[in-house]
N, C-alpha and C positions, 0 to 999 in steps of 0.2 A: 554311532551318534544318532539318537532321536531328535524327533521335531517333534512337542506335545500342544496342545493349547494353554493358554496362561493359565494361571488362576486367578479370578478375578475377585476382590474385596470389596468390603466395608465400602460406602463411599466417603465415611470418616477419616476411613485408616488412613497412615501417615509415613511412607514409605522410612523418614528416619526413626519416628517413632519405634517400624517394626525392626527393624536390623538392632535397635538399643532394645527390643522386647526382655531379651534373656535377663540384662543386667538390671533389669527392673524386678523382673521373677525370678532370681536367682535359684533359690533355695526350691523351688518347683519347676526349672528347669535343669537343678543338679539330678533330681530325682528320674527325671526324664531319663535324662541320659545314663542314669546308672542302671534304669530298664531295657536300653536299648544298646549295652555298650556290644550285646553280643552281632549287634548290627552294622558296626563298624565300619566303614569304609575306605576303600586306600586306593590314592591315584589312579591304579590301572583298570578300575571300572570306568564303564561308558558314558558319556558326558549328556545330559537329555538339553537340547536347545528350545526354550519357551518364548513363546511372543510376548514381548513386556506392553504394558498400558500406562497412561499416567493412572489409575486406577486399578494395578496388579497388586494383589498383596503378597511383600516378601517374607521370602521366608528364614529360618532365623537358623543361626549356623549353629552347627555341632560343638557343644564343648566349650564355648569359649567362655561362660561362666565358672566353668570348673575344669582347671585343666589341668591334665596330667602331673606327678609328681616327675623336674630336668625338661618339662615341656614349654616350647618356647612360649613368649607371652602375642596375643594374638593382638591382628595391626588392626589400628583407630579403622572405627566403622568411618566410609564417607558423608561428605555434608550434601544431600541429596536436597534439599531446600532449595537452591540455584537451577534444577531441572525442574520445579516445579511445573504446571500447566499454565501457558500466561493468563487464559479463563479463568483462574483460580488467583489471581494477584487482587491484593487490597483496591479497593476503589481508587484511593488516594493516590497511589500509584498508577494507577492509568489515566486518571485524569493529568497529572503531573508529566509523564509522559505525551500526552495530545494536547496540553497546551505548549509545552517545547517545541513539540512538531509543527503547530501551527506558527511559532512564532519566527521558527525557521523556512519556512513556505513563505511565509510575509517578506521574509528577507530576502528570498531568493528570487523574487522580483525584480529584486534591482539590477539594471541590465544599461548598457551603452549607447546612445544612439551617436550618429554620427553621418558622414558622407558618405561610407561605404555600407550603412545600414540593409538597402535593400539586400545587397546580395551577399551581404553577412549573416541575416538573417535565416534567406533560403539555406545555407549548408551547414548552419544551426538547425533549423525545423529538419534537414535531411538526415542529421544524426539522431536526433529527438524520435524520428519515426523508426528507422534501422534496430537502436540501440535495444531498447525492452523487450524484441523478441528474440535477439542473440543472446544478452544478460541475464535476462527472467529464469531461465532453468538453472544456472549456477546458485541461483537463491535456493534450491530444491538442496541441491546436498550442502552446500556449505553455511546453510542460513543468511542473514539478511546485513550482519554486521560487519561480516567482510567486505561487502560489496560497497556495503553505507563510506568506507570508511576508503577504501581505494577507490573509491567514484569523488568520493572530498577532496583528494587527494589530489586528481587529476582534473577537478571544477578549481581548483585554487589556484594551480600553476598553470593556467590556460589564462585565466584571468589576468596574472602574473605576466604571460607572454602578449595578451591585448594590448596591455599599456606600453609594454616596453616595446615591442616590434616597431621596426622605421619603414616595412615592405609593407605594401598591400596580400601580396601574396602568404603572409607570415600571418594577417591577419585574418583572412579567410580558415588557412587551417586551426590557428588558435580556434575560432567559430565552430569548426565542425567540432572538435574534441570537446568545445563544452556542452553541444550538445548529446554527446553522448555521458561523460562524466557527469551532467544533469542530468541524464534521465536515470541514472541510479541512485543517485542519493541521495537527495529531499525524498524521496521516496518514503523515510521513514514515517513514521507513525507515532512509535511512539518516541522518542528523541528524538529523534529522529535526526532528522537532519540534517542534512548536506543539504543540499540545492539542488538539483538539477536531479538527480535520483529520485526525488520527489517524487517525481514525475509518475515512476511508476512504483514505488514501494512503502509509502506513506500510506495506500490505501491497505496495503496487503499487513501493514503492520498494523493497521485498525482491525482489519478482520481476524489478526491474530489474537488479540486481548479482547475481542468484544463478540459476544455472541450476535447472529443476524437481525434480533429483534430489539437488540442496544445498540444497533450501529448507526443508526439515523442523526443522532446529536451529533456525535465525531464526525461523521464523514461532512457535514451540513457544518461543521466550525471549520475542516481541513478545507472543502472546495469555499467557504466563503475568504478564508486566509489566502489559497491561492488570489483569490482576484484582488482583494486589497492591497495584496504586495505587488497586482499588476498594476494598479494605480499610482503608485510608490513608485515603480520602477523611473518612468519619465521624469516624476515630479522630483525627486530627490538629485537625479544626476542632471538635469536642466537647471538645476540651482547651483552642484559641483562644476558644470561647464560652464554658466554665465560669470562666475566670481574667481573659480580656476583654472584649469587644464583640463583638457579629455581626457588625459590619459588617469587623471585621479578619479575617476570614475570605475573605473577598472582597480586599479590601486584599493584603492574604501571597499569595492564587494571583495576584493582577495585579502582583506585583515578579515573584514566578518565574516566568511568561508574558513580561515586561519582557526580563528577562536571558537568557532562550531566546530568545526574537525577535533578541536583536542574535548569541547564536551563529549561529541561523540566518543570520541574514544575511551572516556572515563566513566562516563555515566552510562552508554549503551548496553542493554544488555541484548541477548539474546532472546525474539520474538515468535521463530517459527516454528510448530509447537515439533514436527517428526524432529526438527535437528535435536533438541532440547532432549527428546525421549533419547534420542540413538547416542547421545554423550551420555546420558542416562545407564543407558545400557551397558555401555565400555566404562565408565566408572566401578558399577556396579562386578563385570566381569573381574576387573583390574584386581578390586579388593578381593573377590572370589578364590583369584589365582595367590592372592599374597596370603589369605587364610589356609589353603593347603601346602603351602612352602612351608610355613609355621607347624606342618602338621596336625589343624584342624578343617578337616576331610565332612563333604556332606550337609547337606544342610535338611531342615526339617519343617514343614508347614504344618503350621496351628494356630488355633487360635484360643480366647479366654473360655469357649466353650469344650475346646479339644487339651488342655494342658498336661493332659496327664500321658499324652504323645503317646500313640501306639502306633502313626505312621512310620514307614519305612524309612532310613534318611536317603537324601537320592545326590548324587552330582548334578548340578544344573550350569547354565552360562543362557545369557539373554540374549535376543534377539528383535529387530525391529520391523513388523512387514513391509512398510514402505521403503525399506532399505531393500528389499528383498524385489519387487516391484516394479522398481525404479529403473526407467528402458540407457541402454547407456549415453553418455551425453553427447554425442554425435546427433543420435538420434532425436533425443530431447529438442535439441537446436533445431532441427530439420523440421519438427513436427512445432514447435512454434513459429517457426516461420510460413511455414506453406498452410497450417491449419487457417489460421486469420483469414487469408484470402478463398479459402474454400468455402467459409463461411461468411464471406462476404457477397459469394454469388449466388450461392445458393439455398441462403435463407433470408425470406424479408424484411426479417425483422430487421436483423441486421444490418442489411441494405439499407433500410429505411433510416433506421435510426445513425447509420454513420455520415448517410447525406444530411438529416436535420445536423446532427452535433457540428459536422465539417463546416456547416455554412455555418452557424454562429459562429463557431471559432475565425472562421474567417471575418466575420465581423470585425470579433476584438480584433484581429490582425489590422483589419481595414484604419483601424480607429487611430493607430500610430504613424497613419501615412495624413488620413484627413483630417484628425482634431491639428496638427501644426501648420498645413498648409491653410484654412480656414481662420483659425485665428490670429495667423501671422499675415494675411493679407487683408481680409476683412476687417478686424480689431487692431492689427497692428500691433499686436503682444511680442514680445524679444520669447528668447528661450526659456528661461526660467517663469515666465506667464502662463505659457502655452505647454509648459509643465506642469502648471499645478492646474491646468486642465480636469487634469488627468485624475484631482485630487476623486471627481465624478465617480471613477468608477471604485473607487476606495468604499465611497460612501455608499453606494450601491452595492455592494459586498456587505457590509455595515450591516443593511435591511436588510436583506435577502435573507442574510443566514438563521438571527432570530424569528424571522418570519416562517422559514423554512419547519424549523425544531418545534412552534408551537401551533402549528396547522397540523401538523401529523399525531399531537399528544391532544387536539380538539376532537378532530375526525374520529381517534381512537376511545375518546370519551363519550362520545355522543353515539360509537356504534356504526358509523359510518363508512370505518376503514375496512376494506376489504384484504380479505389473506391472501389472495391473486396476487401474482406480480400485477394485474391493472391497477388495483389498489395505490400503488404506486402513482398512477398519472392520473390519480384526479385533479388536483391542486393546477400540475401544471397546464390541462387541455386551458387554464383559465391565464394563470400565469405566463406562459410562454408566447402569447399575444404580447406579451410587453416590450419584445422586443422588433418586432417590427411597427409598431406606434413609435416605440422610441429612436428609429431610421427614418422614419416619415417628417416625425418630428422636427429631427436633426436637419433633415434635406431642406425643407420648407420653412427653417428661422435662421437660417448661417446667411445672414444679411448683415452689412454695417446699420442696418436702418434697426435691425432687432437688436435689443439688450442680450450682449454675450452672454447672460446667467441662461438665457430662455434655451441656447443650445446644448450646454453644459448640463441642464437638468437632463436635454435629451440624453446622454450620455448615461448617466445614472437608471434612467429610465430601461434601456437596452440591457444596461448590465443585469441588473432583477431578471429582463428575461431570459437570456442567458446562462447565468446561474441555474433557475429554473428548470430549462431544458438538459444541461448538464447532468445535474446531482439525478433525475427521473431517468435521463440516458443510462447511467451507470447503474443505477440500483434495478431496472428493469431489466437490460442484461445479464446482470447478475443473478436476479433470482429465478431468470425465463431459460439459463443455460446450467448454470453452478459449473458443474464439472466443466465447462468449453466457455466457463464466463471469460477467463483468460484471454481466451481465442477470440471473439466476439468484440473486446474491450480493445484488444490489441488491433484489429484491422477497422475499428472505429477511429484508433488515435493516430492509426496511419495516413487515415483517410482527412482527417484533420488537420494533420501535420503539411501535408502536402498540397492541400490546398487552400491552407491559411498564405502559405506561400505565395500560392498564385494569385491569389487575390492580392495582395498585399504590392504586389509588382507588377499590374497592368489593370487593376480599377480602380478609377479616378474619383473620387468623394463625391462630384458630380451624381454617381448614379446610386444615390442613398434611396431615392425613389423607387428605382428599380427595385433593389434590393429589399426592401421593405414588402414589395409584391411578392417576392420567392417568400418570403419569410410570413407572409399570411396564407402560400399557399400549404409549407410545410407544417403550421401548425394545426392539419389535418392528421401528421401523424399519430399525436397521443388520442384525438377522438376514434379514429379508424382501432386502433387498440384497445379501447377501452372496451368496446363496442363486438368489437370482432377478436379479442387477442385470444382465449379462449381455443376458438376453430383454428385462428392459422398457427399456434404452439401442437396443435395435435398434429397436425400435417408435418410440423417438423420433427423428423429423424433425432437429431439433437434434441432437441428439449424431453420427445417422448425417454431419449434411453436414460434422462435425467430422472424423469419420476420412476420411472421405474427402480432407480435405484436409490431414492431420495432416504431410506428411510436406513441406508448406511452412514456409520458414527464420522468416516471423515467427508463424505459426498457434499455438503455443504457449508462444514468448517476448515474442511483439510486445504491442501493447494489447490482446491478447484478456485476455491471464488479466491484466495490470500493472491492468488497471484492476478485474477480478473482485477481482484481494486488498483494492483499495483501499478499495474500498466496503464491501466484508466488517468491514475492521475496524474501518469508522469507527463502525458502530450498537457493538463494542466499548466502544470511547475514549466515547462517548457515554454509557454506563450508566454508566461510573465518573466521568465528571465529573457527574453529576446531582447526587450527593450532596456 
């Protein structure tokens, strides 16, 4: 058994095209083989193993235009069209794809509140931080649709068990299980969708269909979806409690999780490009083995410039490197787990930017404990008022995201945008102010004497920043680690996760003031980067062994960064299905 290197082709060429070459060239590849019949080959030669590419050009089997007189007839070539590269899918199709996803993240907002909210919530967020770094590596070998699809599975019949449970105790663990079932399956990207998976693999199935200098517009429609559907969440089920039952709250997300799950299942394709290649492979092998059963032995590489074949025919069988690579999955798990934290101590960036991202998130957390108590005492709003609150931060979402997508297509017109990950935080060093204006705002008009619209803007106002600091959080990690963006995103969204929590269950809306002070001192971060990121990426270990090897084909499209987005988004998807 050898191990050769591929052969790599055309970047026209058309892997079904070449397996149907012969039947196209019949009569010039009769002639071939009547040159070469003294070449022969039979089963019990050596088998050569080649590294396959989406970009391998195959080669075309022996014989099977002209075959033997009592020789069996040779089996249907496969439809290799299905393993394509998703980089290589029609527009229309990925756009068609990221707006399902988003419309699915919107939905997945929709979330319960209730009595036992607060400490519902915590062992919700306690799953939502756990989940993505156990789950995340199963996405490596089995791709993304399994997970999408039994993470639906387990978001719908948790939902199922919310409504119907008579214990407290019954609803706490429904709680925990949806946040881990959520943090797999919204996750999609491009269908996405499930709910709660969102969370972390929505981002990773953008990074699968979109090259890193097209990913700005999706990922700026996915994170603006998330927060509209966290707007949604209060306002839609405060209307479902005022006029019905709690427990149809729960009921209505487990039909729309029901009805997502079967689109997933129907329309989801497969997004992760190595799974794609390695069923590629074993397709490919399968039919290999079914052409020498049939007694056509050997296959032969050429092309329109080589026709007249004077190469050798050789036995082959494919192989995939990243199959080859890939540490076993004990270890996998170990090493996303423990990495996150390693890299939470010991590099700044990381540090830094998981304390900004945690405290806004904590914000939004904050805002489901203070916008009811405030309007409900202040204003006097029932439940369904002090819902559509909430409509705020929808709207805010609304702006941001357009705002988001046509600053970065100005910046890049006018010359402005830098190729740096800093490039990244110009926008926001300006942006991200807006959301401690919009705390300050909030603290200093939530009076009966002030017109409720004047605090509700504040709301909207906070959201923009947020958003802001989010989508700059994620794409700067991403581009300042690739290969460890994973790592980086994941102990950002732990750190999020867990102290969305604590805020959320012992500070008082009272201290919006306070709060507003953290939040002007942390929007030092993006200036401090801007300024300085440059120097302290060199100093880091990580980032330096990234450039180093920046200029490998999967180092910045492969599962470095598919799996950094995934995770990034799933503590997302997680705050808005809380509520």
């Amino acid at each position: 058994m050898h191990t050769v290197p591929n052969q790599q082709s055309d970047p026209t060429s058309d892997g079904v095209q070449a397996l149907e070459y012969n039947r196209e060239h019949g009569d010039q590849e009769g002639q071939q083989h009547k040159d070469q019949r003294s070449h022969t080959l039979d089963s019990d030669q050596d088998v050569e193993y080649l590294y396959l590419n989406f970009d391998t050009t195959l080669p075309h089997p022996m014989g099977i235009s002209s075959p033997q007189p009592g020789q069996a007839s040779p089996p249907p070539c496969p439809n290799l069209t299905k393993y394509a590269s998703p980089f290589l899918w029609a527009e229309s199709r990925k756009t068609v794809v990221t707006i399902i996803s988003c419309c699915v993240t919107a939905m997945s907002a929709y979330a319960a509140g209730s009595v036992v909210y607060n400490l519902g919530i915590s062992l919700y967020t306690l799953g939502f931080a756990i989940a993505p770094m156990v789950l995340a590596p199963f996405s490596e070998i089995n791709g993304r649709r399994p997970i999408f699809v039994s993470s639906g599975l387990v978001f719908t019949v948790c939902l199922i068990g919310c409504g119907a449970t008579e214990s407290f105790a019954g609803m706490l663990v429904a709680r925990f299980f949806l946040g881990v079932g959520g943090c797999k399956l919204p996750c999609l990207v491009p269908l996405l969708l499930y709910y709660t998976t969102f969370s972390t693999m929505v981002g990773g199935v953008i990074s699968d269909i979109y090259h890193a200098e097209h990913r700005n517009v999706p990922m700026s429609c996915f994170s603006g979806a998330v927060l509209f559907g966290t707007g949604l969440g209060p306002l839609i089920p405060g209307f479902i409690d005022y006029h019905a039952n709690w427990r149809w709250i729960h009921y209505s997300q487990a039909i729309a999780s029901a009805v997502l799950m079967i689109v997933l299942f129907v329309f989801l394709n497969e997004t992760r490009g190595s799974v794609l290649l390695s069923r590629k492979a074993k397709a490919l092998n399968k039919y290999y083995d079914a052409l020498e059963s049939a007694g056509y032995v050997g296959v032969v590489f050429c092309s329109d410039n080589d026709i007249k074949g004077k190469q050798q025919p050789r036995r082959i069988r494919w192989k995939v490197k990243s199959d080859e690579e890939r540490e076993s999955i004990t270890k996998m798990i170990t090493i996303s787990c423990v990495r996150p934290f390693h890299l939470l101590f010991t590099e700044p960036v990381v540090f830094f930017f998981s304390l900004w991202v945690s405290f806004s998130w904590a914000v939004l957390y904050l805002q489901f404990i203070a916008i009811p108590i405030v309007f409900s005492t202040n204003y006097h709003f029932n439940v369904e008022q002090t819902g559509a609150v909430f409509a705020a931060v929808s709207i805010g979402a609304l702006l941001a995201t357009p705002l988001s997508i046509y600053q970065e297509k100005f910046a890049m017109r006018v010359g402005k945008m830098s190729s740096t990950p800093e490039g990244r935080l110009y926008f926001t060093c300006v942006e991200s102010i807006m959301l401690p204006i919009g705390l300050f705002w909030f603290g200093w008009t939530s009076f009966s004497s002030v017109p409720w619209i004047v605090p509700t803007i504040a709301v909207g106002c906070s959201t923009i920043g947020i958003f802001s600091i989010y989508l700059a959080a994620f794409n700067y990690l991403a581009d300042t680690y690739h290969r460890y963006a994973s790592s980086a995103i994941a102990a950002q969204s732990f750190c999020s996760s867990r102290l969305s929590k604590c805020y959320g269950c012992h500070i008082p809306a009272a201290a919006s003031s306070l709060l507003g002070g953290i939040g002007v001192l942390l929007t030092i971060v993006p200036w401090v980067l801007v300024f300085y990121g440059p120097q302290i990426r060199a100093r880091s270990k990580f980032a330096r062994n990234h450039e180093s090897t920046l200029g490998s084909s999967e180092t910045w499209l492969g599962s470095l960064t598919r799996h950094a987005i995934e995770i990034k988004i799933s503590k997302n998807v997680g705050f808005a299905r809380q509520h």
